[in-house]
N, C-alpha and C positions, 0 to 999 in steps of 0.2 A: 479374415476379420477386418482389415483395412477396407475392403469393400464397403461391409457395413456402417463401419466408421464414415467414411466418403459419404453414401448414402444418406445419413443420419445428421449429416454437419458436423460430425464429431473431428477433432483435431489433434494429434497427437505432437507433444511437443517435442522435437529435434533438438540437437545439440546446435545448432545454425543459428533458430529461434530463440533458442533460450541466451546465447550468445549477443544476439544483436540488440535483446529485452537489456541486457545489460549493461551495453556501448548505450544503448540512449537511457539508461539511468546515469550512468558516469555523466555524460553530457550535458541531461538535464540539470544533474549538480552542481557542475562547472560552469551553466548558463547562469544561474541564479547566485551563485559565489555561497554555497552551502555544504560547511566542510558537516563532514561525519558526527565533530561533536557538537555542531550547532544543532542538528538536525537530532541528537540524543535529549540536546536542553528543549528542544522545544518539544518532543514527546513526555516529559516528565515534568515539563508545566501546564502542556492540555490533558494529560490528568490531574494535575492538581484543581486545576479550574472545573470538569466534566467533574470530578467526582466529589463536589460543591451540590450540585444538581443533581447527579443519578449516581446508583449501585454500581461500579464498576464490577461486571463478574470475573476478572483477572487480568490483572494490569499487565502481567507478562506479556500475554497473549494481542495489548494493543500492535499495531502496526501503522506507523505514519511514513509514506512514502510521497515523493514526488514522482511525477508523471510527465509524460510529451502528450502534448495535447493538436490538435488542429492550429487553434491559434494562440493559443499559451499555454503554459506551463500549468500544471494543477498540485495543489498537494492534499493528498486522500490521508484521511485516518481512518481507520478499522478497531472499532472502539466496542467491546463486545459489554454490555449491560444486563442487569439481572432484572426481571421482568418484577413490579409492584406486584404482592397480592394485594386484594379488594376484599 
């Protein structure tokens, strides 16, 4: 099955990988000086503000992370929305 995988571009995640995904999230946090609960406040005031504007479809389910970038830092939200009907 790894062949195919290989083959296919598929990637299976290692304990290595998922390890090192996570030194450079520590990192990226201590670069930017963003403890745990700042980065909590500011997920539950970009929902307050998004859910001004659109349907949040479950706010549990947002995710706001930071990132290692090439040349900086990024911070992603994953912000799941419920689609208007017309």
């Amino acid at each position: 099955m790894s062949f195919l995988d290989n083959l296919f571009g598929r990637k299976r995640e290692t304990s290595s990988s998922i390890a090192k995904e996570r030194l450079l999230t520590v990192l990226v946090h201590d670069r930017v000086k963003m403890t745990p609960e700042m980065l909590e406040a500011m997920r539950r005031e970009i929902i307050e503000v998004i859910s001004k504007y659109v349907d949040i479809a479950d706010p549990d389910a947002i995710d706001v992370s930071l990132m290692r970038g090439e040349e900086s830092d990024h911070l992603k939200a994953d912000i799941p929305v419920r689609r208007s009907r017309t």
